[in-house]
Every structure is written in structure tokens, then in C-alpha cells.
FILO-43279 format. One record per residue (C-alpha): residue number from 1; residue in three letters; chain; x, y, z. Coordinates in pm, 1 decimal, always signed. Example, Ala and Ser with C-alpha at 12.3 -4.5 7.8 and 13.67 -1.06 7.14 Angstrom:
1/ALA/A/+1230.0/-450.0/+780.0
2/SER/A/+1367.0/-106.0/+714.0
This chain:
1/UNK/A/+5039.6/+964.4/-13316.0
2/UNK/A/+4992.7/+1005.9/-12967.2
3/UNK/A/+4724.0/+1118.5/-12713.3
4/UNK/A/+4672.1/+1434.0/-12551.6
5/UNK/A/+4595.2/+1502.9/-12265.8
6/UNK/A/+4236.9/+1523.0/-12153.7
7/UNK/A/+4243.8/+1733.2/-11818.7
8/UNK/A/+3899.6/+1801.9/-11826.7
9/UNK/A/+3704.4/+2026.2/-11564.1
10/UNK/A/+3558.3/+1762.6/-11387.2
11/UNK/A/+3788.7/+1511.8/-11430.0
12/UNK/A/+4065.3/+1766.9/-11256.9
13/UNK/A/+3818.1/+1867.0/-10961.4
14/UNK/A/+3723.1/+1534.5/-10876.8
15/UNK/A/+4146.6/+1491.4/-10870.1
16/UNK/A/+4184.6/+1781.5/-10654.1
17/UNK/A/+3955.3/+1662.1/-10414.5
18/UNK/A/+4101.0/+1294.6/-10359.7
19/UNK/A/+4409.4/+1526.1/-10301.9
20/UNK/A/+4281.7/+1796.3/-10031.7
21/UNK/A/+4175.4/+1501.4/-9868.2
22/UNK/A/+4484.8/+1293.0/-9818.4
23/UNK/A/+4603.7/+1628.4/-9705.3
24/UNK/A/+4361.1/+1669.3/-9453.7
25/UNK/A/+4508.2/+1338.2/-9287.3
26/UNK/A/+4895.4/+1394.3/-9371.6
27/UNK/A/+4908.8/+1733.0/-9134.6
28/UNK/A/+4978.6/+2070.5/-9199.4
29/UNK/A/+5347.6/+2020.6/-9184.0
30/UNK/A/+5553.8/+2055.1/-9497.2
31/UNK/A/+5699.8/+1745.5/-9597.6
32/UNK/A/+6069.9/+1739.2/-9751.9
33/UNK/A/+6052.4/+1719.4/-10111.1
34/UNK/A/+6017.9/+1390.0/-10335.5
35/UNK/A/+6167.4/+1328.3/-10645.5
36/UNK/A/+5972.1/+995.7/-10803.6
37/UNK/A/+6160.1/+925.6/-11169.1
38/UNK/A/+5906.2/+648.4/-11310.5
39/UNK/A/+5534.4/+772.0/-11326.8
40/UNK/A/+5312.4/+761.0/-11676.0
41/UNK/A/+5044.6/+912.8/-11857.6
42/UNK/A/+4692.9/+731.5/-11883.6
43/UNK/A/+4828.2/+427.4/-11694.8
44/UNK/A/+4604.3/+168.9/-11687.1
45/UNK/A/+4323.2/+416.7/-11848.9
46/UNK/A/+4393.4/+696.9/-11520.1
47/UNK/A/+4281.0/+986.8/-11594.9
48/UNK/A/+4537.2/+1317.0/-11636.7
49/UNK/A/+4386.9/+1498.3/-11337.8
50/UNK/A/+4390.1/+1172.3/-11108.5
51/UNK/A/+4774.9/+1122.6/-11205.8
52/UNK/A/+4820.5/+1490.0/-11102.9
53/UNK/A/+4621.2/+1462.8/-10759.1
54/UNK/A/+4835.4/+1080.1/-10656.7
55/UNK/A/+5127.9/+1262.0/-10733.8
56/UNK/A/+5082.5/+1542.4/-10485.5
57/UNK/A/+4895.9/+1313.5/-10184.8
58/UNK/A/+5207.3/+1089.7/-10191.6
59/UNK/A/+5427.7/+1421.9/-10139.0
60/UNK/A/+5607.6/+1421.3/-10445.8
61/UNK/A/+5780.8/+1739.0/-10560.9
62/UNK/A/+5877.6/+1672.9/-10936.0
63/UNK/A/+5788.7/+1392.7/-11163.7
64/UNK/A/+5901.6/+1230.7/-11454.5
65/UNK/A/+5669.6/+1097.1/-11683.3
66/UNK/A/+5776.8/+827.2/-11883.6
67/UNK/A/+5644.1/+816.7/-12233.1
68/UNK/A/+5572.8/+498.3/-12466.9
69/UNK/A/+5636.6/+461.4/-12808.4
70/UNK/A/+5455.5/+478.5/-13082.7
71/UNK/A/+5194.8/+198.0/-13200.5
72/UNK/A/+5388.5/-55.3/-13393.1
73/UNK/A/+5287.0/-435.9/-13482.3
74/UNK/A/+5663.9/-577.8/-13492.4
75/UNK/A/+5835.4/-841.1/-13278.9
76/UNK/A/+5973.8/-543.4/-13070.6
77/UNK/A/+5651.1/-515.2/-12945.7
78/UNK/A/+5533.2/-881.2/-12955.7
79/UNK/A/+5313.2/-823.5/-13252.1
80/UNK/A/+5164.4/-497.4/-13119.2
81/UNK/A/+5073.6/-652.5/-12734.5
82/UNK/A/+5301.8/-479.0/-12562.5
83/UNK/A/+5184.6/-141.4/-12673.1
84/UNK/A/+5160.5/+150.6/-12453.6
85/UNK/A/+5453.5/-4.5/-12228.2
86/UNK/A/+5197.6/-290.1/-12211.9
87/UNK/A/+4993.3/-34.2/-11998.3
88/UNK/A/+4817.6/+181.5/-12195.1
89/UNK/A/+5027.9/+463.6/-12137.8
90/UNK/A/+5034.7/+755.5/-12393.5
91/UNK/A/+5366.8/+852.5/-12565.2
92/UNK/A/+5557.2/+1168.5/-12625.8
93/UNK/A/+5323.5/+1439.2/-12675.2
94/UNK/A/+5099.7/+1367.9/-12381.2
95/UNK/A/+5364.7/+1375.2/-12163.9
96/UNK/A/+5554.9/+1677.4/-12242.9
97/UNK/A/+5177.7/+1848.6/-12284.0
98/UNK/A/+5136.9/+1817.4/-11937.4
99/UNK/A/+5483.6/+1916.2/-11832.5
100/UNK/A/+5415.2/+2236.4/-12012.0
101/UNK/A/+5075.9/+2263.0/-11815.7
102/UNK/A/+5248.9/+2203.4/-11460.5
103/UNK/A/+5589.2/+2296.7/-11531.5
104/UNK/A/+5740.9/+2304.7/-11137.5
105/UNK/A/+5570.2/+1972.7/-11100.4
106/UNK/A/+5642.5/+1734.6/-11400.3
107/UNK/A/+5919.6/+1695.8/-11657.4
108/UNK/A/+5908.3/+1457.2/-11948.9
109/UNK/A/+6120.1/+1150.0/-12130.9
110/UNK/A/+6093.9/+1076.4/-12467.4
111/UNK/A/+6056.6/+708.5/-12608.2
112/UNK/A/+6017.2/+524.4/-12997.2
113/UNK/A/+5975.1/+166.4/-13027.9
114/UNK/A/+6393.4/+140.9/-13128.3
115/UNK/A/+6341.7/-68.4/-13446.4
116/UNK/A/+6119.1/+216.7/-13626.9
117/UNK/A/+6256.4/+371.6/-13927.4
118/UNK/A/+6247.5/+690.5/-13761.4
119/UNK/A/+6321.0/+593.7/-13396.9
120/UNK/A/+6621.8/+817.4/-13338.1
121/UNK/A/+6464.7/+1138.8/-13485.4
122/UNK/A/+6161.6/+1084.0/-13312.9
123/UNK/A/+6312.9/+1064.2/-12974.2
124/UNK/A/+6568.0/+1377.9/-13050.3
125/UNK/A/+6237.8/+1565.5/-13154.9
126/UNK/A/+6157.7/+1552.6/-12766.5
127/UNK/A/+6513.0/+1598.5/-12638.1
128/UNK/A/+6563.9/+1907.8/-12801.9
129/UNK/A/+6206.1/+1994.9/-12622.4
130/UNK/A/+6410.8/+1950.0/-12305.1
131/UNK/A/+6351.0/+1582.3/-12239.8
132/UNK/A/+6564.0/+1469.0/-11951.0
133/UNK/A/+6574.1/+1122.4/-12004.9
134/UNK/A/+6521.4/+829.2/-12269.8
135/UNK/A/+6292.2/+589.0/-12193.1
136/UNK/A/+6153.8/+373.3/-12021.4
137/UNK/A/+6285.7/+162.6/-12300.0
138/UNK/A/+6064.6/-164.4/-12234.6
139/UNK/A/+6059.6/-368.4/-12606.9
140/UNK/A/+6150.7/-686.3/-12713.8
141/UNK/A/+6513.4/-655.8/-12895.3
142/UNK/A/+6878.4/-777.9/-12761.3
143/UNK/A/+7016.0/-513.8/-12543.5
144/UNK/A/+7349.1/-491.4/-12763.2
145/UNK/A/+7111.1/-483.2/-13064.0
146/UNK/A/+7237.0/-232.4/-13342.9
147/UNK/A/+6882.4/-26.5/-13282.3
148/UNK/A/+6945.8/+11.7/-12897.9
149/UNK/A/+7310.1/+102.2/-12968.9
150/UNK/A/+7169.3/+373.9/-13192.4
151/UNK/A/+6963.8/+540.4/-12854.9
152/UNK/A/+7256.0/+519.8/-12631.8
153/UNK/A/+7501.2/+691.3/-12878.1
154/UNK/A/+7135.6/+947.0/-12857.9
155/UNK/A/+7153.0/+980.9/-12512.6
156/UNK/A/+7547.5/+999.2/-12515.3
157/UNK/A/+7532.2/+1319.7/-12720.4
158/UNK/A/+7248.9/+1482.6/-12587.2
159/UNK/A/+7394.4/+1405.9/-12171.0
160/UNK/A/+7031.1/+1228.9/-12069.6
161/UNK/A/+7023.8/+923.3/-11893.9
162/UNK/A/+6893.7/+536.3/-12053.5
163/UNK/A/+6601.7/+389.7/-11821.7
164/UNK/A/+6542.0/-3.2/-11918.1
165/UNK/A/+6253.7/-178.3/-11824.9
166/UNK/A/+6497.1/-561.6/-11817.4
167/UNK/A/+6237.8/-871.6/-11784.5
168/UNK/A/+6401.5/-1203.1/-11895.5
169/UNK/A/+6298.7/-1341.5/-12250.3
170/UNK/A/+6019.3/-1005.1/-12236.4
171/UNK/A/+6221.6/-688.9/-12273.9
172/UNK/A/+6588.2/-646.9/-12310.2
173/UNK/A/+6735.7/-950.4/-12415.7
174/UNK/A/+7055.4/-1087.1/-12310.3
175/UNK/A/+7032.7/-905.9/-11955.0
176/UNK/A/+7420.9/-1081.1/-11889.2
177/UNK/A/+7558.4/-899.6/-12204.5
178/UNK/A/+7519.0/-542.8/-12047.5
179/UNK/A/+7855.1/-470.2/-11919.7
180/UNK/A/+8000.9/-461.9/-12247.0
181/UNK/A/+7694.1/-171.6/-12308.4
182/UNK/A/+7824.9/-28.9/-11993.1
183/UNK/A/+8205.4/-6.0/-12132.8
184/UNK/A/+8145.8/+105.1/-12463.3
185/UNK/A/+7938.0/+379.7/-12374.2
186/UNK/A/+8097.1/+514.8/-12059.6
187/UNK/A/+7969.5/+870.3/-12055.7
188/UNK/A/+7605.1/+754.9/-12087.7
189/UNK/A/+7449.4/+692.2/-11752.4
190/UNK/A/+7223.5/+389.7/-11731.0
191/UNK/A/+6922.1/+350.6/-11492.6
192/UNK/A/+6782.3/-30.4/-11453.2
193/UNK/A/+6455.3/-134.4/-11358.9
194/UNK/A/+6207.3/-406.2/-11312.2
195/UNK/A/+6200.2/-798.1/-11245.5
196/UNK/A/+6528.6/-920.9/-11402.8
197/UNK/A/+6700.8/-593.0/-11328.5
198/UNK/A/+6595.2/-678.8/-10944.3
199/UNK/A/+6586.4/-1040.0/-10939.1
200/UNK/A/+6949.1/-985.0/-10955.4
201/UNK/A/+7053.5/-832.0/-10673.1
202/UNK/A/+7058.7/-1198.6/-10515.4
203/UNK/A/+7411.0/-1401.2/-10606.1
204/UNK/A/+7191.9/-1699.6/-10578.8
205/UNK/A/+6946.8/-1599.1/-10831.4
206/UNK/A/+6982.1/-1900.7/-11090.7
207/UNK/A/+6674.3/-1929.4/-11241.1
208/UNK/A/+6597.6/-1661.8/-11478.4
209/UNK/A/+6266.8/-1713.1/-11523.8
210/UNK/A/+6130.4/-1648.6/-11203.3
211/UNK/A/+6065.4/-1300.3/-11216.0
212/UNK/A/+5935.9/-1200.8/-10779.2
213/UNK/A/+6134.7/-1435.3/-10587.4
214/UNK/A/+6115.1/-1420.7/-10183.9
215/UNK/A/+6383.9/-1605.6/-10103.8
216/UNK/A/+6654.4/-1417.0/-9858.1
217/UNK/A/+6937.9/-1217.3/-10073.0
218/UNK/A/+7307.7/-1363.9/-10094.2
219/UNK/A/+7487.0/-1033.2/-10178.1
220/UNK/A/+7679.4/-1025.5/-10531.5
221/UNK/A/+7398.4/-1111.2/-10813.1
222/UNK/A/+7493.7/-879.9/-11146.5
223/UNK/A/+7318.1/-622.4/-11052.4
224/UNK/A/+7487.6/-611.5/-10733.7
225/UNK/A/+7830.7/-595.6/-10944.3
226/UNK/A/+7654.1/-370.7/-11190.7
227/UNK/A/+7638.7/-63.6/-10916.8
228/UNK/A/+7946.7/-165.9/-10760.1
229/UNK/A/+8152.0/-203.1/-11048.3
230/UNK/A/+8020.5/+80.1/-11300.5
231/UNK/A/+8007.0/+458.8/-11209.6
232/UNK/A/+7685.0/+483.1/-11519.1
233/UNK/A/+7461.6/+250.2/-11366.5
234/UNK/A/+7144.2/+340.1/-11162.8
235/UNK/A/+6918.7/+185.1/-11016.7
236/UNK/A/+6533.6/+278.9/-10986.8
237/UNK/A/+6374.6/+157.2/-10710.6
238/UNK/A/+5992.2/+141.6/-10835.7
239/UNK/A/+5739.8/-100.2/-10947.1
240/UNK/A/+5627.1/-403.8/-10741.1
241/UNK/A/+6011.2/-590.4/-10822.9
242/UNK/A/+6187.0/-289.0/-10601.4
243/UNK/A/+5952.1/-296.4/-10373.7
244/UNK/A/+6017.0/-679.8/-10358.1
245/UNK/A/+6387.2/-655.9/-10396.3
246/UNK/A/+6362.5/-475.2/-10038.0
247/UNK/A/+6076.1/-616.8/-9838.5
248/UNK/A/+6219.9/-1011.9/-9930.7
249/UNK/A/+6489.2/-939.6/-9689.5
250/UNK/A/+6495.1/-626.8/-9530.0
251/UNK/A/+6826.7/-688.2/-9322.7
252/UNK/A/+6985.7/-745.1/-9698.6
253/UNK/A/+6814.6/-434.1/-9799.5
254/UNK/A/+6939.3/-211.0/-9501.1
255/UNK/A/+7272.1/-302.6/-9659.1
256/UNK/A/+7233.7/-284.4/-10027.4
257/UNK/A/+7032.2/+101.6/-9975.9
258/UNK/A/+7398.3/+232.0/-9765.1
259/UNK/A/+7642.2/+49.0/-10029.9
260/UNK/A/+7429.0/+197.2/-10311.3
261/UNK/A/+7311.0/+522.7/-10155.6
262/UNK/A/+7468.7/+764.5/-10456.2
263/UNK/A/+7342.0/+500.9/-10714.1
264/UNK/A/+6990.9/+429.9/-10569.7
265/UNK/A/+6648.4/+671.5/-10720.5
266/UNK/A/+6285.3/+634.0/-10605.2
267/UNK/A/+6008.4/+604.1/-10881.8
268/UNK/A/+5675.1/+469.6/-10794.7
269/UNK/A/+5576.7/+319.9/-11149.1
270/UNK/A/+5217.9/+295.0/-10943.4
271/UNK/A/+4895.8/+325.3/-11157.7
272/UNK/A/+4699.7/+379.0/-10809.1
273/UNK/A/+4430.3/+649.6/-10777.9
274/UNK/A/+4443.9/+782.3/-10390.0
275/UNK/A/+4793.9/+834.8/-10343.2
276/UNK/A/+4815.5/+649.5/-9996.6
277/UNK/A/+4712.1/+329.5/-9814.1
278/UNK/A/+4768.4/-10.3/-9899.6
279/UNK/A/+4648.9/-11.3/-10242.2
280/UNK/A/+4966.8/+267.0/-10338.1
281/UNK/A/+5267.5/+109.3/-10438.8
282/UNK/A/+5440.0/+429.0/-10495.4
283/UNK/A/+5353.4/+547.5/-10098.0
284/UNK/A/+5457.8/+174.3/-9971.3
285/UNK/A/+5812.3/+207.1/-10140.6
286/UNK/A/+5827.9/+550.8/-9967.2
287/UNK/A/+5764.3/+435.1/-9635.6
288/UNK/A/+5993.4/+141.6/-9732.7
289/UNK/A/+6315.1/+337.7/-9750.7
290/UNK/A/+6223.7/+548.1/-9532.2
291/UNK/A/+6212.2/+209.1/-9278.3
292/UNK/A/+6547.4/+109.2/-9402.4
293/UNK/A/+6769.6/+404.4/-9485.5
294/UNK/A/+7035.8/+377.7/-9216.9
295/UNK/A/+7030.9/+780.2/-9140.3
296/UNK/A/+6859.6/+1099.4/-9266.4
297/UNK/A/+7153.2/+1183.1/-9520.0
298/UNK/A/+7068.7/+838.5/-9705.5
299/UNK/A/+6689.3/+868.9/-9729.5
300/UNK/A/+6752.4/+1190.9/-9877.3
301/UNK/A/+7019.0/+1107.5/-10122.6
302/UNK/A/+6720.1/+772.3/-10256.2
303/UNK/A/+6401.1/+1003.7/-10224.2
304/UNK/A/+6598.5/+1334.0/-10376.1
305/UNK/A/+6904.0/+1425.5/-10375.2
306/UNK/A/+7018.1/+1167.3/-10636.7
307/UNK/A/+6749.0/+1232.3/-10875.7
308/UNK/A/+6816.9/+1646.5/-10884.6
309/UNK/A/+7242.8/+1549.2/-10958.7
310/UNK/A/+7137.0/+1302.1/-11231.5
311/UNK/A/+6827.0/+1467.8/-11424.8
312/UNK/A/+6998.6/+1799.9/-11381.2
313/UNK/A/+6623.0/+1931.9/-11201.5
């Protein structure tokens, strides 16, 4: 059903060395300790032993790998398109395979496609294998729906948190519908993420279906009230739309990182090879809050501290 792992000799030395030498240029100093809460197996065809070697060149402590669902050919996944997280990233199995493998560095998720006949079990197969979170939960169905209610009231008895991938008319229909998700299931602690989720933040964000807009932020959007108003919601800061939401207006962002500092969570969500540089999303959102975090305590709390409280690490 899903693919293992294929750490191979030479794939995993030509891994270590990209690694020993973004260490060579990062200095012999320690760095604190990352937490990144969005990462994936065999994204975009990387191989296991590159994942492992970007993780440690960006400094990251623990991981959480995100699994996909299984293959399915249903509207949920747009006719089977949007496979693989529409990545080609591997599901359960590989993940938790190589959180057994590396078991200080990487814990797991565990993911179905929600309308499956056997979505639920499928998912609690994993949780009971210690999975510490459900998701990323990134398929075309209402976000009320009765199948997605059916995962919460999951994660409600099992104490993990929901991570939703929310793209307007993609993934997670019905984005303005939430806070009634957020009410009935109080004890389940939600983590948003992507465009929609990010577009949000802006009060002035009208048009739905731009997904990266640049415009400066008028505090206030939903997702704004979302964090403000509801002591379950989180907010995951990776991918190129929370990298956006902070970059578009960095003054905005300097605010929205201290109002949000116990709610905010770094992930990188970057399919990158070296780990650094330009080309790394997941090292660019680092240096990002590390830029705009107004003190130490902050920066720590989004890179860290949150992540250990919430995933229990």
C-alpha cells in the first residue's frame, strides 16, 4: 500500500556528505535545537537519505514527517491527481519506517484519504504506533463533511493534533465554516496551513481565489480571529504561503509572530536537497523569524518550544 523506504548505501553517503559540508560552513558551534512539524517522505521523488542530510544542515532537531494517503481515484483526490499530497510523497509505512530507523530525529503522522471505507482504522493503525499527529489532511471534501468529522472525533480520543492543508475550491472546502469545527470539537487542537489558511491573515483579503497575494496586511482576516479567538487553533508557518504571509509585510509580521507567539510552529514543507541557500525554503523561513521575532523568548517559543508542548516530544 505504501512505499518503503529505500535508504540505500550510496544514496545515504552521498546524503551525509551534502550534510558534513553545510557543516563545514555553519561553525563548530552548537546551534539551539529546531523543531520543523511539516517535512515528507520521497517529496518530489527525494531520496530517504537526502531528506535525512537537509534535515540536519538546516539544524533541525526532531521532525515530523507527514504521511499521504493511500492511492484512491475519487473526487477527494480529484480523480486520483492529487495523490501523494499532490507531491509524490509516500504514506504511512514509509514514514513511521524511518522514524523507527532514526528515532531521536524523526517522529511520524498518520493520514487516509477521509472518504475510504476504512479511513478511520487505517489512521488509528498508526496512532496506536505512536503517531503524534493526523495529517496533513490535504483532499478535496467540505471541512464539516461527515468523513472529516469522523478524523477529528479520531484525533479527539487519541489527544493528537489535526494539520489541514486549506486551499480555496482545492482542499478543505468551505474554509469560512471552520469555527463551528472549532466549537464542536473543543479538546481537539487544530493546526492550519497553506494558501487560504495564510491568505487570511489579511482583513482585506476578498478575493478567495488568489492564493500568494503581496499586498500589505490589514490585521483581522479569519485566520487572524481564528488564533485570537480559539485556544485549538495553530498555525504552521511552512511552505512558500508562510513564508509569504511574513515577507509581504514584515512590519505586519513583527506583530502577528508576538500576538501569536504560543500559537505559532515552524515546518519547512521544503522538498530542497542542500539544506541552505536560496534554493531552501525551509532555511529562508528560519532566518525569517529569526529576523522578526521581537526577542529571544519568542523565536524560541516558533522554532521549539511550541512544537515540544503540543506534540508532547
Amino acid at each position: 500500500m505504501c512505499q518503503q523506504p529505500n535508504i540505500n548505501r550510496r544514496e545515504f553517503l552521498a546524503g551525509t556528505g551534502a550534510m558534513l559540508l553545510a557543516g563545514a560552513f555553519a561553525g563548530a558551534s552548537q546551534p539551539e535545537p529546531i523543531i520543523d512539524i511539516h517535512q515528507h517522505v520521497h517529496y518530489a521523488a527525494r531520496p530517504d537519505a537526502v531528506l535525512i542530510a537537509h534535515q540536519r544542515a538546516m539544524g533541525i532537531a526532531q521532525t515530523i514527517l507527514l504521511p499521504a494517503g493511500t492511492a484512491a481515484f475519487g473526487t477527494s483526490t480529484h480523480g486520483g491527481k492529487t495523490n501523494g499530497l499532490q507531491a509524490q510523497c509516500t504514506g504511512n509505512e514509509a514514514c513511521f519506517q524511518i522514524s523507527q530507523q532514526f528515532p531521536k530525529e524523526f517522529a511520524f503522522g498518520s493520514n487516509e484519504v477521509p472518504d475510504l471505507p476504512d479511513a478511520v482504522q487505517e489512521i488509528e493503525k498508526y496512532l496506536k504506533k505512536g503517531g503524534c499527529v493526523i495529517g496533513e489532511l490535504k483532499f478535496g471534501l467540505d471541512c464539516d463533511s461527515k468523513e472529516m468529522q469522523h478524523i477529528y472525533k479520531l484525533a479527539e480520543d487519541y489527544n493528537v493534533p489535526v494539520l489541514m492543508h486549506w486551499q480555496f475550491q482545492m482542499f478543505n472546502f468551505n474554509f469560512e465554516r471552520f469555527p463551528k469545527m472549532l466549537e464542536k470539537y473543543p479538546k481537539v487542537n487544530f493546526i492550519g496551513h497553506a494558501q487560504t489558511w495564510w491568505a487570511n491573515i489579511d482583513k482585506g483579503h476578498s478575493d478567495q481565489s488568489i492564493l500568494y497575494p503581496k499586498t500589505k496586511v490589514t490585521p483581522g482576516g479569519l485566520t487572524d480571529r481564528l488564533l485570537s479567538d480559539y485556544p485549538n487553533m495553530y498555525g504552521d508557518l511552512s511552505a512558500g504561503s508562510g513564508l509569504l504571509s511574513m515577507t509581504r509585510d514584515e512590519e505586519h509580521a513583527k506583530s502577528f509572530l508576538n500576538r501569536h507567539q504560543d500559537k505559532l510552529l515552524y515546518g519547512s514543507d521544503c522538498d530542497d536537497h542542500i539544506g541552505s541557500g536560496e534554493q531552501c525554503q525551509g532555511a529562508q523561513t528560519i532566518a525569517e523569524i529569526r529576523k522578526l521575532a521581537a526577542s529571544k523568548a519568542i523565536e524560541r517559543k516558533i522554532l521549539h518550544d511550541n512544537a515540544k508542548k503540543l506534540f508532547r516530544l
